[in-house]
N, C-alpha and C positions, 0 to 999 in steps of 0.2 A: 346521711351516708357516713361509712366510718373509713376512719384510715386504711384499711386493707382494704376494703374497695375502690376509696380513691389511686393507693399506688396501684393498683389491677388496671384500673382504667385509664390510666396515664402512660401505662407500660405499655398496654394493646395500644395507644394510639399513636405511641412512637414508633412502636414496630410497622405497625401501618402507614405512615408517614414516611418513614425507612424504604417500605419495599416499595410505595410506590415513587419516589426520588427514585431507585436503581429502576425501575419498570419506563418512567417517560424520560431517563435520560443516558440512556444504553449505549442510543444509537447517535450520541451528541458525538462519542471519543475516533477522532479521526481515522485511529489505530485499526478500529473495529468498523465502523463505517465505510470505509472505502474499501475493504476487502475485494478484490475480484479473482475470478475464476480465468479470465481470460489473457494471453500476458498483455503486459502491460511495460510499453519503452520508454524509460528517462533519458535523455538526450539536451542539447547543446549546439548549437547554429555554430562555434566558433569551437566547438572538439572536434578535434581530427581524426578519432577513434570513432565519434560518433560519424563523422562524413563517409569512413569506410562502412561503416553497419548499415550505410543510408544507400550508400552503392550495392552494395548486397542485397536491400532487399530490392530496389529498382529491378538489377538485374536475373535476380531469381521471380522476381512476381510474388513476391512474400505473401503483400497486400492483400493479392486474389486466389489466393491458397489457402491463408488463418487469418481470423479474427485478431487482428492486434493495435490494442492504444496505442497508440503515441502521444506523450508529452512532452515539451520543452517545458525546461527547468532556466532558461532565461526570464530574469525579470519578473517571473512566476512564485510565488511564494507558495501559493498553494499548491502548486507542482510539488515546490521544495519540499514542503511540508510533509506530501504524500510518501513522496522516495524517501523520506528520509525514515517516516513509519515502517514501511517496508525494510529497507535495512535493518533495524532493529529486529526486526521480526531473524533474521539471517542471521544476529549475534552483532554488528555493526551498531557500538554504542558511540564512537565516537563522533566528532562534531564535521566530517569529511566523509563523503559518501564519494568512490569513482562512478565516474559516468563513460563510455554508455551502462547502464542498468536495465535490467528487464527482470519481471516480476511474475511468475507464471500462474501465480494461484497458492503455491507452498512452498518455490522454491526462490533464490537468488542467482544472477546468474550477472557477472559484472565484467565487463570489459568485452574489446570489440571480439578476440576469439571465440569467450565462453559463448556468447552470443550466438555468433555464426554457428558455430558448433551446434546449439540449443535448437537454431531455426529450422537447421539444415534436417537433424533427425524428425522434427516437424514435418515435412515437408517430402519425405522418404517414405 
């Protein structure tokens, strides 16, 4: 074999080697993984913004009306983890995310008003 066949064959098998690393590990990056389409509520046992958002939907029947996660972000790292991808996504680079958060599929939506606001037209 002579040297331009050898670099040919070294090159295809890098590139091949390249795309199948991005092909089985796509779906490792948290960012992209946990994507969802439905929203999705960061929340707090001991915020008081969260306590009213929690009133809210008690009282409107949220629950039984839309599909919505809910996470505490207590003691949860991978909660943390999650809001914290999501805010990024929202331009939120900084190291403090507010809570309550909710997450709708494309949009951001932070604090107890935006929220209510966000369910309420839900829910209309």
């Amino acid at each position: 074999m002579n040297k331009k066949n050898i670099y040919f064959a070294f090159a295809t098998l890098s590139l091949i080697g390249v795309g199948l690393f991005f092909i089985f590990n796509k779906n490792k990056n948290p960012e992209i993984s946990t994507l969802s389409t439905e929203p999705i509520l960061f929340y707090s046992i001991n915020c008081p913004h969260c306590q009213n958002v929690e009133k809210f939907l008690g009282s409107n029947e949220i629950r039984e009306k839309i599909k919505l996660t809910e996470k505490n972000i207590d003691n949860n790292t991978e909660n943390t983890n999650e809001l914290i991808s999501y805010a990024k996504k929202c331009g939120n680079e900084g190291d403090s995310v507010s809570i309550p958060f909710l997450w709708n599929g494309s949009n951001c939506f932070i604090g107890e008003q935006d929220i209510v606001n966000y369910l309420s037209g839900k829910i209309k």
